[in-house]
Backbone as CSV, one residue per row, in Angstrom:
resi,resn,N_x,N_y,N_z,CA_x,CA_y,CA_z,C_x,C_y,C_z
1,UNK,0.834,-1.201,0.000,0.000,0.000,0.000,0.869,1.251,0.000
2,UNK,0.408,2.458,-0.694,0.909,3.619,-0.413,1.146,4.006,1.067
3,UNK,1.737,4.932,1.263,1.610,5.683,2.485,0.411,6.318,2.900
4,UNK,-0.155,6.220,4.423,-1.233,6.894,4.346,-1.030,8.424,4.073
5,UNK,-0.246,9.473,3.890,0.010,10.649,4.069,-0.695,10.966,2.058
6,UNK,-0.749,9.793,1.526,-1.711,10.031,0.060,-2.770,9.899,0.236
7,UNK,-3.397,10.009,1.264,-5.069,9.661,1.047,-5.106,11.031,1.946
8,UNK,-4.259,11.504,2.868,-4.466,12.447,3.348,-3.948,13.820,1.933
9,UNK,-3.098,13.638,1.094,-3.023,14.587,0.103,-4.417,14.845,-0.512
10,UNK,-4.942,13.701,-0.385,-6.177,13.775,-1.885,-7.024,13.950,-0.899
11,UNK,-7.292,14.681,0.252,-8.304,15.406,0.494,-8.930,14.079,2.017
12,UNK,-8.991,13.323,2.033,-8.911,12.399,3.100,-9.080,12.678,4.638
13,UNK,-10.221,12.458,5.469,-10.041,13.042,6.800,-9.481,11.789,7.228
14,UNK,-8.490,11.657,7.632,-8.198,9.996,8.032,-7.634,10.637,9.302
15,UNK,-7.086,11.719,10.411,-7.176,11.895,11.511,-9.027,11.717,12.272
16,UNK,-9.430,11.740,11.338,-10.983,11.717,12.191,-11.248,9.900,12.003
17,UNK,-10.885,9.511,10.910,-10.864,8.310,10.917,-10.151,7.183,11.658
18,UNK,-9.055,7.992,12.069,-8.398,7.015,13.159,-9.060,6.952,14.283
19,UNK,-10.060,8.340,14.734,-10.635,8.186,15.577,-11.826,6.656,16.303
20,UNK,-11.620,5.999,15.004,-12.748,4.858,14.918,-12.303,3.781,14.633
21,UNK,-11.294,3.670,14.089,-10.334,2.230,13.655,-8.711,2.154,14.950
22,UNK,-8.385,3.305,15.593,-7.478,3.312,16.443,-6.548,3.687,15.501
23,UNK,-5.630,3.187,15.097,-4.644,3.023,13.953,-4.763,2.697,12.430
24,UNK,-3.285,3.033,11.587,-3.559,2.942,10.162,-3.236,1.543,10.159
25,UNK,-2.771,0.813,11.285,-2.876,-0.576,10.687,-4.211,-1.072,10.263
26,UNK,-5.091,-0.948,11.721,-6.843,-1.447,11.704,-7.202,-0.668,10.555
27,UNK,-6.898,0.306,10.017,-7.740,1.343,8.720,-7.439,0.274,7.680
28,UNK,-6.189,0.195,7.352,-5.475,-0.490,6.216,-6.024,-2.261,6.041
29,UNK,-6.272,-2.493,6.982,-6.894,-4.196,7.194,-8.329,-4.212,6.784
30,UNK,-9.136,-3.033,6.866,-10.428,-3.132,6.816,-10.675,-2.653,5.137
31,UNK,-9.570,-1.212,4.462,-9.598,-0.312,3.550,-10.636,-0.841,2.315
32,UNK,-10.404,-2.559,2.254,-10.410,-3.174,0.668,-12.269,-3.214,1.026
33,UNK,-12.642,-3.685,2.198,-13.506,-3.879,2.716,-15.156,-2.372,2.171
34,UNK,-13.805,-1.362,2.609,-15.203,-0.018,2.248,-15.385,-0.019,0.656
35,UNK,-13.554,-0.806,-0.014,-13.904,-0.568,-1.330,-15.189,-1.104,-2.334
36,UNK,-15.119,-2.618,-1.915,-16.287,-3.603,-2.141,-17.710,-2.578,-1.771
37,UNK,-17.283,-1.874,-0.815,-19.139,-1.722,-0.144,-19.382,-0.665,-1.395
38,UNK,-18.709,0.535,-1.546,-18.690,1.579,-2.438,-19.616,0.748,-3.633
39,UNK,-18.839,0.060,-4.135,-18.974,-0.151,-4.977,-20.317,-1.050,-5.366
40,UNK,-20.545,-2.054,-4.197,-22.222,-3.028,-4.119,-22.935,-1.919,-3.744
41,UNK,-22.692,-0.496,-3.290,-23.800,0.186,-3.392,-24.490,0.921,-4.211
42,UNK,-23.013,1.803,-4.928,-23.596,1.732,-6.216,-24.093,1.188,-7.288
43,UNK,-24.212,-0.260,-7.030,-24.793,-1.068,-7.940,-26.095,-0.612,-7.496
44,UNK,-26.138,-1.183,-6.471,-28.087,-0.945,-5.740,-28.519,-0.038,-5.970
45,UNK,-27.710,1.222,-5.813,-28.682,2.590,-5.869,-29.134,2.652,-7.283
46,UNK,-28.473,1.824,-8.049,-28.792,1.965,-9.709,-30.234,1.860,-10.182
47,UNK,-30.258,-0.020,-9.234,-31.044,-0.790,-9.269,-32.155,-0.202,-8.799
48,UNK,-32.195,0.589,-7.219,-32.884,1.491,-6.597,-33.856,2.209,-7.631
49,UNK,-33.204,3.129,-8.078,-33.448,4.451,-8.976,-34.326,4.319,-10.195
50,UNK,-33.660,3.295,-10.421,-34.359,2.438,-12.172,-35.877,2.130,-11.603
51,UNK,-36.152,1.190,-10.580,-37.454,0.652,-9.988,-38.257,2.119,-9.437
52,UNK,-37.800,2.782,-8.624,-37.956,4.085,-8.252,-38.535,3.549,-6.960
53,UNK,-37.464,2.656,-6.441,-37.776,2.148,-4.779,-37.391,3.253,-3.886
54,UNK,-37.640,4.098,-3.405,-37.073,5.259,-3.015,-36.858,4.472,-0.984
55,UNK,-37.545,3.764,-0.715,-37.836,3.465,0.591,-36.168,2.606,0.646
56,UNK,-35.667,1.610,0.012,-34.508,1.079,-0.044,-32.989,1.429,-0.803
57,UNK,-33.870,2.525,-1.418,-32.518,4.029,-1.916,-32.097,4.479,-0.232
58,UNK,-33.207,4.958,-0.053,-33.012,5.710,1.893,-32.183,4.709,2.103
59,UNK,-32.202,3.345,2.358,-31.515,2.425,2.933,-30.348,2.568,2.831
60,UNK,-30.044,2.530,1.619,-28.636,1.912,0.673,-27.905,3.406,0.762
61,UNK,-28.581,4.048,0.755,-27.503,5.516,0.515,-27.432,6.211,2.245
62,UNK,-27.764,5.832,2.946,-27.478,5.981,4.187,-26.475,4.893,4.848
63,UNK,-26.502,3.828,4.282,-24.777,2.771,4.295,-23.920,3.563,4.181
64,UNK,-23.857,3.750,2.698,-23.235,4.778,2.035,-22.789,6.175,2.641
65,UNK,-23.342,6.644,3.269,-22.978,7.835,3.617,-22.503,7.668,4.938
66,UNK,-22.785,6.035,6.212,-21.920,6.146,7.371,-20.809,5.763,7.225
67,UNK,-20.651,4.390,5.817,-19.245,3.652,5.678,-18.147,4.870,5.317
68,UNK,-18.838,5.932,4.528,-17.693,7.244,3.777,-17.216,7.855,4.881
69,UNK,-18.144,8.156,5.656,-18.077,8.874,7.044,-16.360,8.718,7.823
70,UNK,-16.722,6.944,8.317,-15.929,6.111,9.070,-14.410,5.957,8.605
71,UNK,-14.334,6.092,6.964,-13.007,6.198,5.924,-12.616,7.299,5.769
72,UNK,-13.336,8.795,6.132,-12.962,9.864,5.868,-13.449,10.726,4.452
73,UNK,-13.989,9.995,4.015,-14.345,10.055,2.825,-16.050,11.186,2.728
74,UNK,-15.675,12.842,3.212,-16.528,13.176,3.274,-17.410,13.649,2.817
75,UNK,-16.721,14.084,1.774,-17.445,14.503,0.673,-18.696,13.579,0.134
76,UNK,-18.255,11.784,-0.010,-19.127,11.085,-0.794,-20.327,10.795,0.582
77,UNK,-19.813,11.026,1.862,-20.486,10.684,2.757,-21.590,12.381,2.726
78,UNK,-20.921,13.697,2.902,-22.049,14.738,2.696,-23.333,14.840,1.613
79,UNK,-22.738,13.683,0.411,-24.023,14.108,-0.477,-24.530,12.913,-0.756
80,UNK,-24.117,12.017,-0.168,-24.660,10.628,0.352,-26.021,10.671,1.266
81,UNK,-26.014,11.822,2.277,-26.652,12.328,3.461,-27.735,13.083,2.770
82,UNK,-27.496,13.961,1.679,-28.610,14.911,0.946,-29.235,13.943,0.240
83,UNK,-28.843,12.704,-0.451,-29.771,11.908,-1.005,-30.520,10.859,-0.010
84,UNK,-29.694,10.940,1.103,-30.868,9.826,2.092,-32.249,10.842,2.385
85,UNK,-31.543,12.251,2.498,-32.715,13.152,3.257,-34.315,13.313,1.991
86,UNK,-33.523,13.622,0.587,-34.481,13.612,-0.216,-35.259,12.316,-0.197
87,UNK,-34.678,11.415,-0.282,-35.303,10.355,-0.503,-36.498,9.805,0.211
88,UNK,-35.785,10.157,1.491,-36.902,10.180,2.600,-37.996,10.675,2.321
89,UNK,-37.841,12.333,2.093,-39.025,13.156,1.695,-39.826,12.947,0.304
90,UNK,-39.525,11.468,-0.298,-40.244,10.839,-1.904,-39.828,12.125,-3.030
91,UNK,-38.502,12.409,-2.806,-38.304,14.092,-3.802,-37.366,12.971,-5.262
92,UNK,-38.029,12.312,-6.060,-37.650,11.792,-6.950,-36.682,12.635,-7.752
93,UNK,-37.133,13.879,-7.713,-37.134,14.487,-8.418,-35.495,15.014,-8.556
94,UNK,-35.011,15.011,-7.431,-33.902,15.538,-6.482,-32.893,14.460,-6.467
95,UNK,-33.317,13.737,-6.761,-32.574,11.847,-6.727,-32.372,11.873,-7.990
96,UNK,-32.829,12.013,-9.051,-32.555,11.797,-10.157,-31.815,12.732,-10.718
97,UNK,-31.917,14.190,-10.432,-31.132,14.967,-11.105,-29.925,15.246,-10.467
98,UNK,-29.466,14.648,-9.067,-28.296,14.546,-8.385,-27.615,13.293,-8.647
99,UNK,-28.181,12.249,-9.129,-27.670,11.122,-9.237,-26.172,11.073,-9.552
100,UNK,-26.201,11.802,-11.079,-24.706,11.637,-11.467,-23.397,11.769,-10.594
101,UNK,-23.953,13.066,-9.834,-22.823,13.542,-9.124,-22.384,12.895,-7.400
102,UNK,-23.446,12.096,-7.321,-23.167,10.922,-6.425,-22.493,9.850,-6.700
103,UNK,-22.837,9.549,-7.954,-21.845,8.315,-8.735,-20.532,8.964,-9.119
104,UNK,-20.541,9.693,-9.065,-18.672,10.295,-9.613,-18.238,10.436,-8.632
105,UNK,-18.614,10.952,-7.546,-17.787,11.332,-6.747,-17.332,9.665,-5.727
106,UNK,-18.471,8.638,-6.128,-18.206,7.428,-6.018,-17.101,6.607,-6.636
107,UNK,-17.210,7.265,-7.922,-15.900,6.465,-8.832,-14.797,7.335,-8.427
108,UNK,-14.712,8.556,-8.012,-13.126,8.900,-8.016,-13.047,8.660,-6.477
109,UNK,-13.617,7.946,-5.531,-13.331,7.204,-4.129,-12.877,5.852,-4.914
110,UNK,-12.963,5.210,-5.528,-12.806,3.950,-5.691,-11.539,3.765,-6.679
111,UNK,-11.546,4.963,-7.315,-10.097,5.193,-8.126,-9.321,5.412,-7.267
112,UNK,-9.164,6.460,-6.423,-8.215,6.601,-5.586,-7.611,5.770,-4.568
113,UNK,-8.752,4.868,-3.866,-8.315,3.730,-3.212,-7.884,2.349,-3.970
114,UNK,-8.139,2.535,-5.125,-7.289,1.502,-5.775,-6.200,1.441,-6.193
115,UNK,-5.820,3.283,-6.229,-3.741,3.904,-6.252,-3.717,3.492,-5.018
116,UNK,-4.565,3.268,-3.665,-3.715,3.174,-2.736,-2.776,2.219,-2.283
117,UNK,-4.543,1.219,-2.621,-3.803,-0.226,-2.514,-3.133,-1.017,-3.447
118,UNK,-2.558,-0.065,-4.639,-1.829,-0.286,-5.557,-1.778,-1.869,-6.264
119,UNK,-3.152,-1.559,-6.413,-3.426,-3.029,-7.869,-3.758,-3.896,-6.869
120,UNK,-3.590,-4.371,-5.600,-3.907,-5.444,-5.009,-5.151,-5.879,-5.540
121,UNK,-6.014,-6.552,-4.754,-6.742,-7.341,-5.143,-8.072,-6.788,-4.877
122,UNK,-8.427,-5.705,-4.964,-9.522,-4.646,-4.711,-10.829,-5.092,-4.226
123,UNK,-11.164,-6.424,-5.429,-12.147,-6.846,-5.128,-12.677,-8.010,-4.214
124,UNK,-11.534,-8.132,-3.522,-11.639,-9.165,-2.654,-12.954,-9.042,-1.478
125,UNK,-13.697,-9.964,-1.240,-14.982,-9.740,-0.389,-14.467,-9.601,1.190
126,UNK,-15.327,-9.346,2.136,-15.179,-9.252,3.022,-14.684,-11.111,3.659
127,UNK,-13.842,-11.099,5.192,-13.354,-12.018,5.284,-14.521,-13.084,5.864
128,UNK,-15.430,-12.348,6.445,-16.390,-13.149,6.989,-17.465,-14.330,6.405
129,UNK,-17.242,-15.223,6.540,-17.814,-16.460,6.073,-19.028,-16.305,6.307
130,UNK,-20.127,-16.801,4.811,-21.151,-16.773,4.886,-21.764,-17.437,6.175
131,UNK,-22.710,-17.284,6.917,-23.228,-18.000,7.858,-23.454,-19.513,7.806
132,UNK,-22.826,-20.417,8.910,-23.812,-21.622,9.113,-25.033,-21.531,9.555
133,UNK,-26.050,-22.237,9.694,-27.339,-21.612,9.893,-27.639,-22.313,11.182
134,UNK,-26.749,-23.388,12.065,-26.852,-23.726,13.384,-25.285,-23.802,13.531
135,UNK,-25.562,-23.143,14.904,-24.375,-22.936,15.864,-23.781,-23.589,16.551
136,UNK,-22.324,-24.425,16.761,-21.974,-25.376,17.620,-20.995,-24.840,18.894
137,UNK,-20.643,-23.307,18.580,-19.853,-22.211,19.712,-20.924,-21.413,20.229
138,UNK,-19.969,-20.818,21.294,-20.892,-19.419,21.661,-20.095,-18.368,20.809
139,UNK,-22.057,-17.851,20.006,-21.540,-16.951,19.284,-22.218,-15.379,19.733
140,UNK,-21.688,-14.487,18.879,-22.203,-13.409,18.942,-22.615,-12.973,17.639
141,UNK,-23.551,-12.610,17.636,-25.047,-12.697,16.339,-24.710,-10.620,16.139
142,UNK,-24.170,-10.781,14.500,-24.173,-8.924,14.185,-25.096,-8.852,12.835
143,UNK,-25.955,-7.720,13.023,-27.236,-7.949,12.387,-26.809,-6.494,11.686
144,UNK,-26.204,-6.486,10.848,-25.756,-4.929,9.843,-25.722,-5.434,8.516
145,UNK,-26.076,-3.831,7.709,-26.246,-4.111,5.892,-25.001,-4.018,5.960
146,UNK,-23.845,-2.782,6.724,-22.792,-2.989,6.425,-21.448,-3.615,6.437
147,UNK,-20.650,-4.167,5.739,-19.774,-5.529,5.828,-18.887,-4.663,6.700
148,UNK,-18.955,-3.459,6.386,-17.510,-2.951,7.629,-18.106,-2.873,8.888
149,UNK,-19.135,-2.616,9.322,-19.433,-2.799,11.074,-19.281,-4.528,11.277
150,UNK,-19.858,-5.009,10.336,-19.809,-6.705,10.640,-17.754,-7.217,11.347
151,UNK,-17.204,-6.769,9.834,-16.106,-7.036,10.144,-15.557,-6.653,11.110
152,UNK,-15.657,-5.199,11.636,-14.983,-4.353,12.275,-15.393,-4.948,14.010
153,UNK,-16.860,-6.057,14.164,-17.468,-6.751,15.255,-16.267,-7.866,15.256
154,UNK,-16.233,-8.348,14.155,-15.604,-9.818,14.320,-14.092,-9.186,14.589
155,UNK,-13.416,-8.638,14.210,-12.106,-8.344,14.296,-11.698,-7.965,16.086
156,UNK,-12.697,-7.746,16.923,-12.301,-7.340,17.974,-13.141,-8.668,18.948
157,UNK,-13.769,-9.135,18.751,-14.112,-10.892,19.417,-13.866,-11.768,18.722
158,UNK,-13.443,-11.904,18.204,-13.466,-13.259,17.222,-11.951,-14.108,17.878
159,UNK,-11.617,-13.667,18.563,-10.312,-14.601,19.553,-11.126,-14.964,20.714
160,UNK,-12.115,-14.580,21.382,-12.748,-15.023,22.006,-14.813,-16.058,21.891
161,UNK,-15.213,-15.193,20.576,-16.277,-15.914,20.268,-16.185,-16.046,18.750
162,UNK,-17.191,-16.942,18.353,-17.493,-17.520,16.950,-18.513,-15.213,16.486
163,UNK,-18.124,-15.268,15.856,-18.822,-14.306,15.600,-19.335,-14.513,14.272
164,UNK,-21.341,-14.363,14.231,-21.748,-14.423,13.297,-22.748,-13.412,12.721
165,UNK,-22.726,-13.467,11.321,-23.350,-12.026,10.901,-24.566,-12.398,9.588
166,UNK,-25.269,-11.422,9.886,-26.047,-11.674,8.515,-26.924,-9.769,8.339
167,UNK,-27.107,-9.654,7.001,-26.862,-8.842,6.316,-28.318,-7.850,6.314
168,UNK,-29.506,-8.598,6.259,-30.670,-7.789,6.689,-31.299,-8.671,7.677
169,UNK,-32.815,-8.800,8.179,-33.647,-8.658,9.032,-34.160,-10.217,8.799
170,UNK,-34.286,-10.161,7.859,-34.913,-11.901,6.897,-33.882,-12.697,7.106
171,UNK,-32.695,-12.468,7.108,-31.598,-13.759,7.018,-31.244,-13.834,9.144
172,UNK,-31.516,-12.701,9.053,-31.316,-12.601,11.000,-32.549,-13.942,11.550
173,UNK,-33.605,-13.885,11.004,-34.335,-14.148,11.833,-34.368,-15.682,11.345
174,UNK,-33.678,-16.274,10.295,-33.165,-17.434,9.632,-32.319,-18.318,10.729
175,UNK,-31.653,-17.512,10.797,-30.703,-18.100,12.111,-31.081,-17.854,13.561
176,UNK,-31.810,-17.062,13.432,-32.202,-17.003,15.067,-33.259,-18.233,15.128
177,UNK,-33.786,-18.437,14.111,-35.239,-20.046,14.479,-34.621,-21.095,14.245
178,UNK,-32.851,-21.162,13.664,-32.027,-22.434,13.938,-31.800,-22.489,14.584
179,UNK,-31.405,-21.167,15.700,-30.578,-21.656,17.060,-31.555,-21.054,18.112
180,UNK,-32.593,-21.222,18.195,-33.940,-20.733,19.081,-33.713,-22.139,20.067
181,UNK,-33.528,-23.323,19.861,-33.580,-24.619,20.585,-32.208,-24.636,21.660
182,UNK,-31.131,-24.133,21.013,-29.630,-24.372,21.269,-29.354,-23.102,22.075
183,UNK,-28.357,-23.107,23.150,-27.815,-21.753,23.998,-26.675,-21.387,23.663
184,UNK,-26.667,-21.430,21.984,-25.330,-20.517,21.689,-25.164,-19.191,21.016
185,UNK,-26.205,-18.419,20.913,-25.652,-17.239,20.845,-26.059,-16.505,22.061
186,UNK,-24.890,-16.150,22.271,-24.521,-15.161,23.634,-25.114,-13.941,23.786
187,UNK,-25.407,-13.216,22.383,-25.873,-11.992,22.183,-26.355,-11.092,20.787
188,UNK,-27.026,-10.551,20.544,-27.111,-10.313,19.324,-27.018,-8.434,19.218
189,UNK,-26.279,-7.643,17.800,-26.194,-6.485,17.900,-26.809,-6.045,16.797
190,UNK,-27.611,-5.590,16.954,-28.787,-5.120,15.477,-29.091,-4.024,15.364
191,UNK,-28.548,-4.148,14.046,-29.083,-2.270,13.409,-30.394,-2.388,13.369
192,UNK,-30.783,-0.874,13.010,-32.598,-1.122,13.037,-32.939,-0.672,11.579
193,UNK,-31.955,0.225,10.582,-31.890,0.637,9.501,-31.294,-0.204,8.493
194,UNK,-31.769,-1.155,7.968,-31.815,-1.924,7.059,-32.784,-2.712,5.824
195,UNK,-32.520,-2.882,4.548,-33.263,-3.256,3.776,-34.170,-4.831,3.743
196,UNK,-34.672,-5.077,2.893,-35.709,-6.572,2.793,-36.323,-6.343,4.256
197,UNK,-35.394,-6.188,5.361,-36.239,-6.550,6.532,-35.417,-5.649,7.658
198,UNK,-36.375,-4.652,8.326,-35.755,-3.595,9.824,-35.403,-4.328,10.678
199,UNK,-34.520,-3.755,11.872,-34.116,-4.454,13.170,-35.758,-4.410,14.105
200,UNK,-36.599,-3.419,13.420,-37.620,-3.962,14.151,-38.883,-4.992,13.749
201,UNK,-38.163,-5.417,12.609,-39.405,-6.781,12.385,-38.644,-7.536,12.825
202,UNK,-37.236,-7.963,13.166,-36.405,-8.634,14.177,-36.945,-9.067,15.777
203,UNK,-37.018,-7.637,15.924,-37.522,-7.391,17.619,-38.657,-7.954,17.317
204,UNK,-39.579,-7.687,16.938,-40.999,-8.229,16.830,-41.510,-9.845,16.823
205,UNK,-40.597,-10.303,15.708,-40.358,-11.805,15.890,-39.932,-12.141,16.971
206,UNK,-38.623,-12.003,17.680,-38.267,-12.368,18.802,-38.941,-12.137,19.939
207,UNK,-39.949,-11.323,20.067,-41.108,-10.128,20.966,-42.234,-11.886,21.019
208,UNK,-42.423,-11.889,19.763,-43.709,-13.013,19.654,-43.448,-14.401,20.467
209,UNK,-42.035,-14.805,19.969,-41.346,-15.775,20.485,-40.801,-15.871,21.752
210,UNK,-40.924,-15.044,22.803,-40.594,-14.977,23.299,-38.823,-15.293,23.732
211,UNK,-37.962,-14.733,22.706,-36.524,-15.181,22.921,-35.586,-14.000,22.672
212,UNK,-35.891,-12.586,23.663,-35.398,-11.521,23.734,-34.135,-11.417,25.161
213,UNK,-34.785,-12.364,26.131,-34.232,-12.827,27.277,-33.508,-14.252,27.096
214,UNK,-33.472,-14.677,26.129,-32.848,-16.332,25.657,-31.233,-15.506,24.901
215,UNK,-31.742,-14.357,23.849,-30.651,-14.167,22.968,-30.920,-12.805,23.029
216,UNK,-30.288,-12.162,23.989,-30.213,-10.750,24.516,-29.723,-9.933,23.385
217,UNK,-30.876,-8.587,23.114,-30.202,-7.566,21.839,-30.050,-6.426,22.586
218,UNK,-28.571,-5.928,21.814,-28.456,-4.126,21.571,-28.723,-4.172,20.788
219,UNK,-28.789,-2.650,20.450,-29.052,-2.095,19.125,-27.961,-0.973,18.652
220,UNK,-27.932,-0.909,17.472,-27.084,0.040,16.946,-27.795,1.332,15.881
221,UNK,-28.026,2.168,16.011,-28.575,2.976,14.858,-27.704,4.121,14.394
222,UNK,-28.108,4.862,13.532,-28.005,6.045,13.082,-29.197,7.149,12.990
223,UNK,-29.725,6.844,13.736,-30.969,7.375,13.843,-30.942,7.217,15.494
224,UNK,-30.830,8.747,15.694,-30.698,9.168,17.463,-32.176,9.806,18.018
225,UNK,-33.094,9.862,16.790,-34.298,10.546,17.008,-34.971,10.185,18.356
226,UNK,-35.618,11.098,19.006,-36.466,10.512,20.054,-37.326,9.078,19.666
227,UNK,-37.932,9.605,18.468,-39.336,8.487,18.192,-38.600,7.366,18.241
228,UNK,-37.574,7.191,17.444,-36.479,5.903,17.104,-36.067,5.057,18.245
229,UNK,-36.006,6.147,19.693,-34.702,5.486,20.861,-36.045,4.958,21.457
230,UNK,-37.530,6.057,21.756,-38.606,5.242,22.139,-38.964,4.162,21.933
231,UNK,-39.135,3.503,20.560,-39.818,2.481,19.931,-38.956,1.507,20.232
232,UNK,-37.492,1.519,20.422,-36.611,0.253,20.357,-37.159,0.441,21.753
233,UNK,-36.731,1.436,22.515,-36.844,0.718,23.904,-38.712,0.250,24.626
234,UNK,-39.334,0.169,23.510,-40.432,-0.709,23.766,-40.659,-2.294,23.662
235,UNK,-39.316,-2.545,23.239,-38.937,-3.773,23.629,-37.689,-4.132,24.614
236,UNK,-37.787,-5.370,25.390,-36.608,-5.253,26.223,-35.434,-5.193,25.521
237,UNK,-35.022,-4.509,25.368,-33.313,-4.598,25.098,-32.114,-4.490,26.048
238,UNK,-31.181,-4.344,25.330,-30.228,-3.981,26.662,-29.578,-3.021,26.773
239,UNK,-29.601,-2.585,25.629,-28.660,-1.273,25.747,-29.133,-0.475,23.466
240,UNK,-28.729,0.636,23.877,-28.611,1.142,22.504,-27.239,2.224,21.941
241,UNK,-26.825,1.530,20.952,-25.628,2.801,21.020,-25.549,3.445,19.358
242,UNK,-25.700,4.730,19.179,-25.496,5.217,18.253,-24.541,5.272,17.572
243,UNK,-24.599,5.069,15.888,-23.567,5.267,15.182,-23.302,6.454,14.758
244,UNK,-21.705,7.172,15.043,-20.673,6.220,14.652,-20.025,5.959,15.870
245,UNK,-19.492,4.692,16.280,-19.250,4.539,17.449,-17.429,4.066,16.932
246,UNK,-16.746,3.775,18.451,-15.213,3.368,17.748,-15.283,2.311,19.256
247,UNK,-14.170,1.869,19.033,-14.280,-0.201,19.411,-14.469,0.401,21.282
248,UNK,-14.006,1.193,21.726,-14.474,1.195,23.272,-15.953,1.080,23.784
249,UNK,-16.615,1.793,22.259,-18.262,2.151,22.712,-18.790,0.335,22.100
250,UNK,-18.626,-0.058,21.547,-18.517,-1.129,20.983,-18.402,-2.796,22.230
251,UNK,-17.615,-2.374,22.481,-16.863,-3.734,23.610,-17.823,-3.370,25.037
252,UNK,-18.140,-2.141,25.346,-19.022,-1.609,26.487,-20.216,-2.340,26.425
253,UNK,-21.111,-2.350,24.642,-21.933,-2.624,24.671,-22.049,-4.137,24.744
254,UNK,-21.375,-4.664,24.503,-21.596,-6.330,23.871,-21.169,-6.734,24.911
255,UNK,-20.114,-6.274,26.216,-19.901,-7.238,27.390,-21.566,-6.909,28.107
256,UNK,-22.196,-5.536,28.133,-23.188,-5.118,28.802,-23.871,-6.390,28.518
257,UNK,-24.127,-6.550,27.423,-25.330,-7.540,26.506,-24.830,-9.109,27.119
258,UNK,-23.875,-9.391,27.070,-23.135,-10.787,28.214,-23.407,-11.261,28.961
259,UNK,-23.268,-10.117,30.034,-23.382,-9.874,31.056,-25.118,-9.692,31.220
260,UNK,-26.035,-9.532,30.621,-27.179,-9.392,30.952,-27.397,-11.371,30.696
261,UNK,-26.922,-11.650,29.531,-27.234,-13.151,29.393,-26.598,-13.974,30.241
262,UNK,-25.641,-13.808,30.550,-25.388,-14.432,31.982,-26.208,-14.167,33.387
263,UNK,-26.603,-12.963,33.588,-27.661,-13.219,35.135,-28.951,-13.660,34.525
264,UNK,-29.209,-14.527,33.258,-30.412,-14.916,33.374,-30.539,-16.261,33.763
């Protein structure tokens, strides 16, 4: 890889970014990781735009705008943020005629991190193995669209637990009715902003089933709104922590969440 002092030439907040990875080693281990996402998102938003799904544009371009955030990358993350907001508000109109300049400023993030990591292997997927769908460790269950919070979970337990992840709300609740019988996941950390399926048709299932106190959840959002922190905490949970968080706020929450499954 280049030096990081080139990503800081080309405009790069990567002092704010260390703030969240600790070091340019942890930045540099995860880097290939935001590249992949960049890039599966702009596929979606394509896909998005074309259908004129505006409800899973919000989704996908609010990834988008925390993963840019977390890399420094603020620019693609500031107008990442104006298209979640339009979108929200059904402003088609505003989505479509900004589009381009969301996608460019997408491709020259993905150009530039590909001088960084100088030809490597760019497209390499994230390291995390698709899910088994029953558990034979104690695991810890991460319920995010994005592969860098997933990874960025497993990279700091994964010497101590099986850490397992799945990607929306539908594949969460896949594995939670395989291992509903079995006492191995320790804990589960679920976004609530996600596509096919929310962290709260999650809660809800688990609400019905009674297995909120079996497989104890935090939550993670980006969404600090009152209405938002109310509604999660209308189910038991254990804790909630807003994104963007960096590995102290992180490890606080998931021993909290442990530690609640252990005094049960």
């Amino acid at each position: 890889m280049k030096n990081i002092e080139f990503l800081k030439e080309n405009g790069v907040d990567i002092d704010k970014s260390l703030e969240f990875f600790g070091d340019t080693e942890s930045y540099n281990e995860n880097v290939r990781d935001y590249l992949v996402s960049v890039h599966d998102n702009v596929e979606k938003l394509v896909k998005f735009i074309q259908t004129e799904d505006l409800a899973n544009y919000s989704i996908c371009v609010h990834s988008l705008k925390s993963d840019s955030k977390y890399y420094g990358f603020n620019k693609l993350s500031d107008l990442a943020l104006n298209h979640e907001m339009k979108s929200k508000e059904k402003d088609m109109a505003y989505v479509k005629s900004n589009f381009i300049e969301l996608v460019n400023e997408a491709n020259r993030v993905i150009v530039l991190l590909k001088e960084y990591i100088e030809g490597q292997d760019e497209d390499k997927k994230e390291e995390i193995l698709p899910n088994e769908k029953l558990y034979t460790t104690k695991t810890i269950l991460v319920v995010d669209d994005s592969n860098i919070i997933r990874n960025f979970v497993k990279r700091i337990f994964s010497d101590e637990y099986n850490v397992g992840s799945a990607e929306n709300g539908e594949e969460a609740i896949e594995i939670i009715k395989n291992n509903k019988d079995n006492d191995m996941i320790e804990a589960i950390l679920l976004d609530l902003n996600m596509p096919v399926l929310d962290g709260f048709g999650v809660l809800e299932f688990m609400k019905e089933n009674d297995l909120l106190q079996k497989m104890p959840v935090s939550v993670i959002s980006g969404d600090s709104t009152k209405d938002t922190i109310d509604k999660a905490f209308e189910y038991p949970i254990v804790d909630m922590l807003n994104k963007p968080f960096n590995e102290q706020n992180i490890k606080m929450v998931i021993e909290k969440t442990l530690i609640y499954k252990g005094a049960k």
